[in-house]
C-alpha positions, 0 to 999 in steps of 0.5 A: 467672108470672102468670096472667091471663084471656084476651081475645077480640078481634073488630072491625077489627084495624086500626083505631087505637083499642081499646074494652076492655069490663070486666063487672061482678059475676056477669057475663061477658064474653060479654054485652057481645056485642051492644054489640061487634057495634056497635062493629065500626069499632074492635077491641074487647076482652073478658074474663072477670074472675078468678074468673068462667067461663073465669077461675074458675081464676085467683087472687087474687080482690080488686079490685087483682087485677082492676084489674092485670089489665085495665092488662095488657090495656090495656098491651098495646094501647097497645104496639101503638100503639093508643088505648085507651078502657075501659067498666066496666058496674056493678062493672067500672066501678069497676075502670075507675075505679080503673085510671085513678086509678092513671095506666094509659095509657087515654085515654078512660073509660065506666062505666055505673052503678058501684057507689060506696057510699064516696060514696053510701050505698045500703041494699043494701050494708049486707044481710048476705052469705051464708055460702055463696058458691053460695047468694049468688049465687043470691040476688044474681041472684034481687034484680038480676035477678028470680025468674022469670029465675033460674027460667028459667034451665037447670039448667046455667045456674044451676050456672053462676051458683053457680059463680061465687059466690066470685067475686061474694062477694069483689066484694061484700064490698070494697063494704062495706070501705075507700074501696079509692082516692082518685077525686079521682085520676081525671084520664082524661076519664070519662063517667059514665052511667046509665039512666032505670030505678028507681034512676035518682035515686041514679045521678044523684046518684051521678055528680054526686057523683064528678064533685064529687070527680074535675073529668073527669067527665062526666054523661050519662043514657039513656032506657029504659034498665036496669042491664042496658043492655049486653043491653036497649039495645046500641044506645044504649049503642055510640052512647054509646061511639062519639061520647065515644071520638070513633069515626066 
């Protein structure tokens, strides 16, 4: 038997439409909270990706892992006779991207910020990883986030974050392999967002490069807004999903 993560579902469980959310390298679940709690019209589905928090126990870590696993969640919605759109925040955009390549019964798609180095190469993606998967994450969260947060961070916390290295390593290390799919195979109407953050150019031309690629893409940019808009601007990024998943 396989095993997959398992999801929390909050919101209105009889509504029509779910909103699947897919976190992103060295994440969980449990930070799309502030979005969810915006989104209460609609029933929303979380999960930790293999490899991280609760899912740690669960292998194979790969991205055809991780993109089987949100299609049986997606699965199970539609069965239920529910529309089902999916937001992919940074890696887990990717993800969803590559579920909807793959024909997955979604109907709408958002990814905020995916990492797409196949079309747009970006320096940091050609650093060298570290050996030891503990120590990379540490690293890895010390560049997105910044030294004082991982300082800030308790003791438990950090361990935490080390813990999910194997994980975030094997996240990192098919960014610098093979174009994994063909995104001109994405047919799913799919809005690509992005913040207004430093990186705000390379995301830019990013979307419009895959938008180039894959004709049901969408661009669209929000203001004051990081990487990290799922926790710095929740109510942006729910409005985002509300009026592309046309959710009163």
């Amino acid at each position: 038997m396989v095993e997959r993560p398992v999801v929390r579902v909050r919101g209105d469980e009889t509504a029509r439409r779910s909103v699947i959310l897919v976190h992103g390298a060295l994440d969980r679940a449990q930070s799309f909270d502030r979005v969810v709690r915006r989104l209460s019209s609609v029933r929303t589905v979380t999960y930790d990706r293999r490899g991280y928090q609760s899912s740690r126990h669960i292998s194979p870590l790969s991205l055809e892992s991780h993109v089987a696993d949100l299609v049986n969640v997606i699965d199970q919605e539609v069965l239920a006779g529910r529309l089902v759109t999916v937001v992919g925040h940074s890696y887990g955009g990717l993800i969803a991207l590559n579920a909807a390549a793959a024909g997955a019964p979604i109907d709408h798609v958002l990814v905020y910020e995916p990492p797409l180095p196949w079309l747009v190469p970006h320096h940091q993606h050609h650093r060298t990883l570290e050996n030891d998967p503990a120590k990379e994450a540490e690293v890895f969260f010390r560049r997105v986030m910044s030294d004082a947060a991982w300082e800030r961070l308790s003791p438990e916390g950090q361990q935490s974050r080390r813990d999910d290295g194997p994980a975030l390593l094997d996240d990192l290390q098919t960014l610098r392999g093979p174009r994994p799919f063909d995104f001109g195979d994405v047919a799913v109407p799919t809005l690509f967002a992005y913040g207004d953050g430093p990186r705000a150019s390379y995301f830019a031309e990013m979307g419009r490069s895959l938008a180039a690629v894959a004709t049901s893409v969408t661009l669209s940019q929000l203001t004051h807004a990081g990487h990290g808009a799922h926790l710095s601007t929740p109510d942006q990024l729910a409005a985002l999903i509300r009026d592309w998943s046309l959710i009163p």
